[in-house]
C-alpha positions in Angstrom: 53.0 134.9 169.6 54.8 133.7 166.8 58.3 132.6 168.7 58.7 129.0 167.3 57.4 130.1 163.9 60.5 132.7 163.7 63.1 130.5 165.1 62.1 128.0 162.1 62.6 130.9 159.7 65.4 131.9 161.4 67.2 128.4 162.1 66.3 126.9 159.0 68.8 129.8 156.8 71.6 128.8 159.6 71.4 125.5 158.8 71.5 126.2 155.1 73.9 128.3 154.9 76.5 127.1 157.4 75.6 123.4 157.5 76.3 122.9 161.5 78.5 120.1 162.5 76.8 118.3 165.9 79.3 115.5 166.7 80.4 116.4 170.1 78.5 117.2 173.1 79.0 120.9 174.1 78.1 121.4 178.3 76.9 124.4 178.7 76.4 126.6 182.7 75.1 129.5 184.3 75.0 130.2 187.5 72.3 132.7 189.0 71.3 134.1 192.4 68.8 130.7 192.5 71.0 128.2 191.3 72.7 126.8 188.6 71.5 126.2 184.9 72.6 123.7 182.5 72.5 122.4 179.3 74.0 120.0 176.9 73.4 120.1 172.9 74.8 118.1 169.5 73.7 114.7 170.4 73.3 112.9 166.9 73.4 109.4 168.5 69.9 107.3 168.0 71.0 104.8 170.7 71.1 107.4 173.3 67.7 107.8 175.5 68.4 109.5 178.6 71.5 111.3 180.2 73.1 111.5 183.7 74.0 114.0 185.8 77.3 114.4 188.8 78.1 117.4 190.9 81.5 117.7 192.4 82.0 120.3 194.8 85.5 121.1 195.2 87.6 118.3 195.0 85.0 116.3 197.1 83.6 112.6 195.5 81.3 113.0 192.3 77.7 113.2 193.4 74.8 112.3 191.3 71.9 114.1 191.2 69.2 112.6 188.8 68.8 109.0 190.2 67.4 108.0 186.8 68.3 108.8 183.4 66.5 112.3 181.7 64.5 110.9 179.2 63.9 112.4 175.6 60.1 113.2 176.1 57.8 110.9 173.4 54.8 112.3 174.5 52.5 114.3 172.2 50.8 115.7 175.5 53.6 116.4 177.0 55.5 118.3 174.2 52.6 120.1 173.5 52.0 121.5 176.9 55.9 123.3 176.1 55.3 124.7 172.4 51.5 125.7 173.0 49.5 126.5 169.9 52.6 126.0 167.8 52.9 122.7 168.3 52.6 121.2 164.6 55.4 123.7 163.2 57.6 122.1 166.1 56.8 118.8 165.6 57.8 118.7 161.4 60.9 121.2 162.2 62.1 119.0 164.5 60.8 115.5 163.3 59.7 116.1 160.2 56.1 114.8 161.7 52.4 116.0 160.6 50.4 114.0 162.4 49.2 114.3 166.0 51.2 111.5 167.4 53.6 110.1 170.2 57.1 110.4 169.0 58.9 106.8 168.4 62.3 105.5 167.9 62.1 105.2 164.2 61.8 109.5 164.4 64.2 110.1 166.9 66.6 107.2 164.5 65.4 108.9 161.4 66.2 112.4 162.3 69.8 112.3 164.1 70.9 110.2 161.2 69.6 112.6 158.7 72.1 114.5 156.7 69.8 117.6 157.6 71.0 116.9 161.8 72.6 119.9 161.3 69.2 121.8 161.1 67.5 120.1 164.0 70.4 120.4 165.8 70.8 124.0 165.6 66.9 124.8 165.9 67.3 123.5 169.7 70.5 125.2 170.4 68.8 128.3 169.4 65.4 127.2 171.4 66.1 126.8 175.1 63.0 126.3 176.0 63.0 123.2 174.4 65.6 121.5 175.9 63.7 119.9 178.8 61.7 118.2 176.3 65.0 116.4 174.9 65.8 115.7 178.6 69.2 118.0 178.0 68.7 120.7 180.4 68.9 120.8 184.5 68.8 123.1 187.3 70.7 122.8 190.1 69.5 124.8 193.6 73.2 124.8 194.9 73.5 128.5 196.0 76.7 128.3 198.1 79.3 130.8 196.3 81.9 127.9 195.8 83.6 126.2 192.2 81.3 123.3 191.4 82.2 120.6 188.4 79.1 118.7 186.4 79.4 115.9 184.0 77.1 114.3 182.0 76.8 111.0 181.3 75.2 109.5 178.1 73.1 106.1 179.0 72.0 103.6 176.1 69.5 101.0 176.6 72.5 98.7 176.8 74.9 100.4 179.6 75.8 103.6 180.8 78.4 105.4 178.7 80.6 106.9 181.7 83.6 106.7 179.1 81.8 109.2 176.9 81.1 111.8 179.6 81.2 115.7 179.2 82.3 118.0 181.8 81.9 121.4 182.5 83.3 123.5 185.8 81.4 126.9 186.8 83.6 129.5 189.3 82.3 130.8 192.6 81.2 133.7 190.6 80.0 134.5 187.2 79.8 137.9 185.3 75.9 138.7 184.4 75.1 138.2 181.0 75.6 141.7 178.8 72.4 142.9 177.9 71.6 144.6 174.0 73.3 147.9 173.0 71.8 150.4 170.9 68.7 149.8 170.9 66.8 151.9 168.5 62.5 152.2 167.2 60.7 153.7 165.2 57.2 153.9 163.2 57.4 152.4 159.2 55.6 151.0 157.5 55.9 147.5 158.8 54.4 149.0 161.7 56.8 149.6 164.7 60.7 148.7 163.6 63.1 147.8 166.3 66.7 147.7 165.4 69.7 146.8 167.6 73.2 145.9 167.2 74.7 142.4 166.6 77.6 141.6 167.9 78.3 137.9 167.0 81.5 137.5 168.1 80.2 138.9 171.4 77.0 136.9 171.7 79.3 133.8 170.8 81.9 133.9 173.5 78.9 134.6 175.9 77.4 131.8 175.0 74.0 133.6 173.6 71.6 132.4 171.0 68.4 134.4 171.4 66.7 137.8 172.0 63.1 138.4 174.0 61.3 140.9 172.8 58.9 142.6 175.5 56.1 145.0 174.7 53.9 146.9 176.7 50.9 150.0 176.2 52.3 151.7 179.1 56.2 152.5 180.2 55.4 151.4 184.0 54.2 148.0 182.9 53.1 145.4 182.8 55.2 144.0 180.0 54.5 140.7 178.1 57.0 138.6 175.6 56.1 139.5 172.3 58.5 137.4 170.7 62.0 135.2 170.8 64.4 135.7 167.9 67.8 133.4 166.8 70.8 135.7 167.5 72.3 133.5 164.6 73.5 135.8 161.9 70.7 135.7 158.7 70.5 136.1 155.5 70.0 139.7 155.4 71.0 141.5 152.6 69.3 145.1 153.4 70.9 145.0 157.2 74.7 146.5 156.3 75.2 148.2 159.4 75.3 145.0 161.3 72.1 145.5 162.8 69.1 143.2 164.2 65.6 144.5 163.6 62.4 143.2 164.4 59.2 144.7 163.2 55.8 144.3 165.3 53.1 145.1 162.5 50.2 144.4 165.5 51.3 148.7 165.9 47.7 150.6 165.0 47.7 154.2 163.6 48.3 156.2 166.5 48.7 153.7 169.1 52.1 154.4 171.6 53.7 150.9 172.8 57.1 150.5 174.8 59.8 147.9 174.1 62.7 146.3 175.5 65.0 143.2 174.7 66.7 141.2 176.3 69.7 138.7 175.4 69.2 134.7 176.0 71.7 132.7 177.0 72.1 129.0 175.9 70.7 127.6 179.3 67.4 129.9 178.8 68.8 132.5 181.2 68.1 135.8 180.2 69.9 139.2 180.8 68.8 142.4 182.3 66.8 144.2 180.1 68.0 147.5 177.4 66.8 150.8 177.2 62.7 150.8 176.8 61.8 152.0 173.8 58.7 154.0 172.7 57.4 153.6 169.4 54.1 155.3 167.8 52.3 154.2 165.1 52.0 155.6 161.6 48.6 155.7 158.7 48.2 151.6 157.6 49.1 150.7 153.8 47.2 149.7 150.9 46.9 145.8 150.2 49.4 145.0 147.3 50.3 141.2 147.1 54.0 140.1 145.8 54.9 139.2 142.0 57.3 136.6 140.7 56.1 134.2 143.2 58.5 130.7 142.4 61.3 128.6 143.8 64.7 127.7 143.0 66.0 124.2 144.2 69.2 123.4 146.5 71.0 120.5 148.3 68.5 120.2 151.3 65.0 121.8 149.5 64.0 124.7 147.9 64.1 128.7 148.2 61.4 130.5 147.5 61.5 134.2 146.7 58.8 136.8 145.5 59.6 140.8 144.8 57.3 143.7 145.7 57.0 146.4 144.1 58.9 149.4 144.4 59.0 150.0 148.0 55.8 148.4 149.0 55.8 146.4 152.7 52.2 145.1 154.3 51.2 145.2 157.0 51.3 141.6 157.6 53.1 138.3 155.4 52.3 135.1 156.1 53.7 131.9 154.3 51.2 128.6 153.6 53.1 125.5 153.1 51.3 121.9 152.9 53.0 118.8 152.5 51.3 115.8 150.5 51.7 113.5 153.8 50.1 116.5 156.5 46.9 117.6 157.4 46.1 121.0 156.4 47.9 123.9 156.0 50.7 125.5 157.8 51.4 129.4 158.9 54.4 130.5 158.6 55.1 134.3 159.9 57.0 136.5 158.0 59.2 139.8 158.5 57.0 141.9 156.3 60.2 143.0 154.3 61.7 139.4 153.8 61.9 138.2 149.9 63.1 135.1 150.6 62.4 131.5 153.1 63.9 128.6 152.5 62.3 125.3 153.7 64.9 122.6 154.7 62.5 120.5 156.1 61.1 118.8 152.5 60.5 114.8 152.8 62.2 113.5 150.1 59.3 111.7 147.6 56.3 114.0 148.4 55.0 117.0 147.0 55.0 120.9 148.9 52.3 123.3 148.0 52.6 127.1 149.1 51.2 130.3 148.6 51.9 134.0 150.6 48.9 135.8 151.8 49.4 139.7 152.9 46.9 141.8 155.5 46.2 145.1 156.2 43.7 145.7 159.4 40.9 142.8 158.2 41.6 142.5 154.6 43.8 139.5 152.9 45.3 139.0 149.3 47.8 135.9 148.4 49.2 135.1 145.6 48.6 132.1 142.8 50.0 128.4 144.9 53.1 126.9 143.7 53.6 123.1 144.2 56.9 121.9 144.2 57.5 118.1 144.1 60.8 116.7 145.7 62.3 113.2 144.3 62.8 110.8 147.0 66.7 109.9 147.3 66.4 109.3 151.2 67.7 105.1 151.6 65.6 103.3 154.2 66.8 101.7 157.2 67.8 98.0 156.7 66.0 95.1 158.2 67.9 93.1 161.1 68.3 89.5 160.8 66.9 87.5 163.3 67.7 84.0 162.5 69.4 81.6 160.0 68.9 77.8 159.5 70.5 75.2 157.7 68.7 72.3 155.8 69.2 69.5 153.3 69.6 71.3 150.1 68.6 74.7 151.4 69.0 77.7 154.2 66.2 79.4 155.6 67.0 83.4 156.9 64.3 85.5 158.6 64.3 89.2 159.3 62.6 92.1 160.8 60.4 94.7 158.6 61.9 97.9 158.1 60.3 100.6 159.9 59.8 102.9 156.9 56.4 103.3 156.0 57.4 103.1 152.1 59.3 99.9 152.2 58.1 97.5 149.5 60.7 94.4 149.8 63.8 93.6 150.3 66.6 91.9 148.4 68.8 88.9 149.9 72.7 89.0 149.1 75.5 85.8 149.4 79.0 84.9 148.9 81.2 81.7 150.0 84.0 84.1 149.6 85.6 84.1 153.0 86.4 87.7 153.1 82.9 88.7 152.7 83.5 90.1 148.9 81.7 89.6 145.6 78.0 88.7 147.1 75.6 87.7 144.1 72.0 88.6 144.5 70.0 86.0 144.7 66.2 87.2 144.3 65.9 89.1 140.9 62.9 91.2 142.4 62.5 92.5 145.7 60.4 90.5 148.0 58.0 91.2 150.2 58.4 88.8 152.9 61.0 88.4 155.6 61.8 84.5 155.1 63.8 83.7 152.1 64.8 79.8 151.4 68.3 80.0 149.3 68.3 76.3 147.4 71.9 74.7 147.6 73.8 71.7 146.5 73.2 69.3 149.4 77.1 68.6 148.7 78.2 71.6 149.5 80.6 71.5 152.4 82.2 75.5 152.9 80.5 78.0 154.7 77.9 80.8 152.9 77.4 84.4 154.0 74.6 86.3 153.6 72.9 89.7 154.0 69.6 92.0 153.1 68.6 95.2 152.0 65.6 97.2 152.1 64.4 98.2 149.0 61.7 101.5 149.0 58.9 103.2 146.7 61.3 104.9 145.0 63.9 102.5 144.2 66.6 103.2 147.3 68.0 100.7 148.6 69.2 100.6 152.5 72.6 100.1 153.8 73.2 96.2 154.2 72.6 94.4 156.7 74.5 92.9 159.6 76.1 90.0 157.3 75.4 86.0 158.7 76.7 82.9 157.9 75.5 79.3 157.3 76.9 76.3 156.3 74.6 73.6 154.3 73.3 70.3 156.1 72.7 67.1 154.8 70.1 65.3 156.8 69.0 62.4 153.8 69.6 58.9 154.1 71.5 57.2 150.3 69.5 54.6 148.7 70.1 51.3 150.5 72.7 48.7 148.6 72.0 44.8 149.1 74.2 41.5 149.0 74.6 39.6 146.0 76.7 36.5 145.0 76.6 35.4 149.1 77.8 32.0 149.6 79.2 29.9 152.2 82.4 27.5 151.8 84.8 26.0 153.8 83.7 28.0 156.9 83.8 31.2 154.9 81.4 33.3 154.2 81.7 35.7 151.2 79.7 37.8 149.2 79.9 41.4 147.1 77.7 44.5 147.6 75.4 45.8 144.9 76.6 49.5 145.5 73.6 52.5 146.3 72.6 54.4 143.6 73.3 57.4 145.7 76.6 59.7 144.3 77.4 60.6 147.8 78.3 57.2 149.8 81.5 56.9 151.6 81.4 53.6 152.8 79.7 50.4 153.8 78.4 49.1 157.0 78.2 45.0 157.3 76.1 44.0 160.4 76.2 40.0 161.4 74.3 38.6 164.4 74.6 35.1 165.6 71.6 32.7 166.0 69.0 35.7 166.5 71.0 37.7 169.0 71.7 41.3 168.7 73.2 42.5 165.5 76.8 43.5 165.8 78.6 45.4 163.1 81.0 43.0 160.9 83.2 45.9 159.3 82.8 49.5 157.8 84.0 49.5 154.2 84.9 51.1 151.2 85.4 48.0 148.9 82.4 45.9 147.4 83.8 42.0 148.7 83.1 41.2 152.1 84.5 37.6 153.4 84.3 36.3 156.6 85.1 33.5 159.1 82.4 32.2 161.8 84.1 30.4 164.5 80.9 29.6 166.9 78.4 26.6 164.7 74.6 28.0 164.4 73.1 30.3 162.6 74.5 34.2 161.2 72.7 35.9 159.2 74.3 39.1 157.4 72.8 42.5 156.1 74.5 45.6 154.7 73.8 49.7 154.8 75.4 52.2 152.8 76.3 55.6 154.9 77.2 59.3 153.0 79.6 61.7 153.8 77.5 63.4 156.3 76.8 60.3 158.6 73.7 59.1 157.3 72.9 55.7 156.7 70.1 54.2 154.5 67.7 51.4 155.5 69.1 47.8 155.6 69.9 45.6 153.0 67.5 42.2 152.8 69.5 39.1 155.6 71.4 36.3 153.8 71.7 33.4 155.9 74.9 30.9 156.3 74.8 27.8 158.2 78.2 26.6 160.4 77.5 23.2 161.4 79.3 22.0 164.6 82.5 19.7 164.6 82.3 18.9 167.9 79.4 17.9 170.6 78.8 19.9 173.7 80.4 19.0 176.8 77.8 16.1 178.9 77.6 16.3 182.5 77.8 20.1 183.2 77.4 21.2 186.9 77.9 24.6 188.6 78.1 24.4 192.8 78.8 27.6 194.7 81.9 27.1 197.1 83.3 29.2 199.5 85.0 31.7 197.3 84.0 31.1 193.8 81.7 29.4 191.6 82.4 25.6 190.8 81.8 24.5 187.1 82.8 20.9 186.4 81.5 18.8 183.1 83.4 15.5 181.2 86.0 15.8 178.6 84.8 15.9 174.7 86.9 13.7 172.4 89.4 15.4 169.9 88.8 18.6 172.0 92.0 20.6 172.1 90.5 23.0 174.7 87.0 24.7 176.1 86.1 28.6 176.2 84.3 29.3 179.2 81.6 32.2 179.3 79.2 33.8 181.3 76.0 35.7 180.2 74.3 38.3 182.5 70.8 37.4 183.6 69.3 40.7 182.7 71.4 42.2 179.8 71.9 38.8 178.1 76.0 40.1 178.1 77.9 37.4 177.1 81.8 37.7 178.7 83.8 34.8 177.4 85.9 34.6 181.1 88.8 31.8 180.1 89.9 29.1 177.5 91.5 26.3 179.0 93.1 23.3 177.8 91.6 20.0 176.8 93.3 18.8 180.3 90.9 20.6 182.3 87.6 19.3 183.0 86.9 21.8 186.4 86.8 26.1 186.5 86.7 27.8 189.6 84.6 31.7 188.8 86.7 33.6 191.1 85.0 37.0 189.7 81.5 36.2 189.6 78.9 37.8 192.4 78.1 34.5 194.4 74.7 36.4 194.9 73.4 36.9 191.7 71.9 34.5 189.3 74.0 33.6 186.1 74.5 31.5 183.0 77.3 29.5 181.9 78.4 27.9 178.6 80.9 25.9 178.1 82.2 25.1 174.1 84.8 22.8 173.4 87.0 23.5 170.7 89.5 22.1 167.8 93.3 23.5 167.4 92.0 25.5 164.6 89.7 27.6 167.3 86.4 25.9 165.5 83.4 25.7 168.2 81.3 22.9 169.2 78.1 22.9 170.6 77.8 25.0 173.5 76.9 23.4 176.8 74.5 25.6 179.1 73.8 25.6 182.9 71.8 28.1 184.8 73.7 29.0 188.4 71.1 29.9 191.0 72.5 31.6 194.4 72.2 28.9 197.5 69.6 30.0 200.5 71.4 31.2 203.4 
């Protein structure tokens, strides 16, 4: 039968006309002798991919009742085992999908963010049968003749939504749904003509959105479902009465056939059935084809219309529509008195071809094909940036590819204005892949902000972006400086530092070491003249490094070497005894020494720990601290008033046997 292909018809001039809001989710219940039904519609939120449900009888705790989430079904197989043979009109009315495919999240995204949601969204209201294919419809067994509550609860791939849920309560007893009134038929020459009346005000508050039609040869049965019409109000200009009709042009000369309809409730449930109704056919008409065959353009596609002349009807009128990105052509059934179908379902950028073909018993006419080709104004979806990095000179962002099939680069965006305003574009062309180096002055020290767009076939640009920030790095060294004009004079050492070329030094480090040991650092410094004083004689060798203002330094200058001659001998006669409690060091007095610095070096660091200066007077130092134990070395320097060093004298201590 040709269910789905009406409801398209039929759902597709609702949508058109009144432009269906979906924003909040309407719960919808019947209760029956077997159970409860329910439903939920006007979901337009990508994010969401399943839904839970909670009974609560009386005022009893809420009770869930689908231990995992009801899924939106992806599956080709499995949505095609619930629309049968009219499978492809479902899948490109509802998805806007030609190909024989699994459904993704870039379709589910693509359609519920479409302006047209309105269309898809009314299409399953007015399709019940479809809702378990959505995961939006339950039924509940419960039988006991008791008020019941249900709530649904929206679930995201991040968390369940219980703030967001929609509740519905159903009383101990519900009114059966009213069935059609007036039901009237008659032979014409459609074939049979069934009329009834609508009542949309009715049909609203009683939450119905469909009619069944059921036929059968004889008026004992068996009848079968000929067909399942919108109770949506259409354009139909010839019906002033406020009538419904429905023609069944199958209806032979001659041949009797019995009807009845029924009324469908949101939830699929039906009502008892009207008055049957027998209808006999009349003679079949000659095969006339329409004239004036074209289309005139709106907001969400095009309408096409076609006249016939005088009062001509066939038998039967079928619409062919093919797409530029399908696979064939598509039948489209029409009331044979219609004039009009609007298709709402165009892809914006691809061309629609079409042409009406009429029967009468085995013998077809159509008309000439009009193509109609639609501009593509649809923006794609933007990419997602997955990762920023900052380096000398330059930052490096990298996306994700847009889903769209037609995406053909993408544009990169930045500001250093802190309230996110006034971004510059930086690439002049779109680019097509999804790592972009942005070049920077390596002394740039505020933060950057950045963001990308999608950029498709036709031109359309996506929304932005999630915007992300950066700040530059400066990982290179300055040019080294070195020492010039060093010399050494009365115990000072001087010198002046040729500056680094670099424009971006902050200061100087001067590193000194002492007759080969470790280098120690002398100063850090922003002027060019270095002096200093050695104290110890021996040997100190000098070198300098320039640092930036991000930290780095540059290699070392070349050494400059100043010799300090000693002014006074080492001390003769040093000893070093362990006693009791400390470690005995004894040695004989230096002439003109005004006093001796004492130190100890660690055996395995080589730490040198000056421990005392004592005056000239003493000759003996008792190592109160040291580890009796352990194995050190001592010096011993004698010194002049002015704190000038002899030569140091050195013993090695070695820890007695016990």
């Amino acid at each position: 039968m040709k269910a789905v292909v009406l409801l398209c018809v039929a759902v597709a001039l609702v949508a058109a006309e009144h432009a269906m809001a979906a924003h909040d989710i309407q719960l919808f219940a019947f209760r029956t002798d077997s159970g409860i039904h329910l439903r939920w519609i006007g979901n337009t939120d990508p994010d969401i991919t399943g839904w839970l449900l909670e009974r609560q009888v009386h005022n009893a705790s809420w009770e869930r009742l689908t231990p995992a989430p009801l899924p939106f079904v992806l599956s080709y197989k499995e949505m095609s085992a619930v629309v049968g043979r009219y499978k492809a009109m479902y899948f490109l009315t509802l998805f806007g999908v030609t190909d024989e495919r699994d459904l993704n999240e870039a379709d589910i995204r693509r359609t519920l963010t479409s302006p047209n949601v309105g269309l898809h969204l009314a299409f399953r209201a007015a399709a019940p049968e479809v809702a378990v294919i959505s995961g939006e419809y339950y039924f509940d067994t419960l039988r006991i003749a008791t008020p019941v509550s249900y709530r649904i609860i929206p679930v995201s791939a991040r968390s369940v939504h219980e703030e967001l849920a929609t509740s519905v309560s159903v009383p101990s007893t519900q009114p059966r749904l009213p069935q059609p009134i007036d039901v009237q038929g008659s032979a014409s020459d459609e074939g049979a003509l069934l009329t009834w009346l609508r009542n949309s005000s009715n049909d609203s508050a009683n939450a119905i959105v469909g009619y069944k039609v059921w036929r059968s040869a004889s008026e004992s049965g068996p009848f079968e479902r000929a067909d399942l019409l919108t109770s949506i109000p259409l354009f139909s200009a010839h019906d002033t009465r406020g009538l419904y009709s429905w023609a069944d042009p199958s209806v032979a000369v001659g041949d009797t056939v019995y009807y009845y309809i029924t009324n469908v409730h949101v939830t699929g449930v039906e009502s008892s059935r009207s008055s049957i109704i027998r209808v006999v056919g009349t003679p079949a008409l000659s095969l006339v084809v329409p004239n004036n065959f074209h289309y005139v353009p709106f907001a969400a596609g095009v309408r096409l219309r076609w006249n016939w002349e005088g009062a001509y009807r066939p038998h039967t009128l079928i619409l062919h529509r093919k797409s530029s990105d399908g696979d064939g052509w598509q039948e489209i059934w029409l009331k044979p008195a219609d004039t009009l179908y609007t298709d709402a379902l165009m892809q914006p950028g691809y061309s629609y071809s079409y042409f009406i073909s009429v029967m009468v018993n085995d013998t077809a006419a159509h008309t000439d094909t009009l193509t109609v080709s639609l501009p593509d104004n649809v923006p794609p979806l933007p990419p997602r940036i997955t990762n920023v990095k900052s380096d000398t000179g330059k930052i490096l962002l990298w996306w994700t590819r847009s889903p769209d099939s037609d995406a053909v680069g993408y544009v990169v965006y930045a500001t250093s204005d802190t309230v996110r305003q006034n971004f510059l574009q930086l690439n002049s062309s779109p680019i097509s892949d999804t790592v972009y180096t942005h070049h920077v002055d390596k002394f740039t020290d505020h933060e950057l902000f950045y963001k990308v767009v999608t950029v498709d076939a036709a031109g359309n640009n996506s929304q932005y972006s999630i915007t992300i920030s950066a700040k530059p790095l400066d990982i290179n060294p300055p040019a080294p400086a070195q020492i010039q004009n060093f010399r050494f004079d009365n115990d000072v050492v001087a010198f002046s530092i040729l500056p680094s070329v670099s424009e971006d030094v902050a200061q100087y480090t001067v590193f000194r070491r002492h007759n080969a040991a470790d280098w120690i650092t002398l100063t850090k410094t922003s002027a060019l003249e270095v002096t200093d004083k050695p104290t110890d004689p021996g040997t100190y060798e000098y070198r300098v490094a320039a640092a930036d203002h991000a930290g780095n330094m540059s290699r070392l200058s070349q050494s400059r070497i100043a010799h300090k001659a000693a002014t006074l001998p080492s001390p003769k006669q040093l000893t070093v005894v362990a006693e009791a409690v400390c470690i005995r060091l004894q040695w004989q007095a230096v002439p003109n020494a005004a006093g001796y610095r004492i130190t100890r070096i660690h055996p395995h660091t080589n730490q040198r720990t000056v421990i005392d200066n004592v005056e000239a007077s003493v000759q003996s130092y008792a190592d109160r601290f040291a580890d009796r134990l352990q194995q050190h070395t001592y010096e011993v320097t004698a010194r002049t008033d002015n704190w000038e060093m002899g030569l140091p004298a050195t013993i090695l201590y070695t820890p007695p046997k016990e």
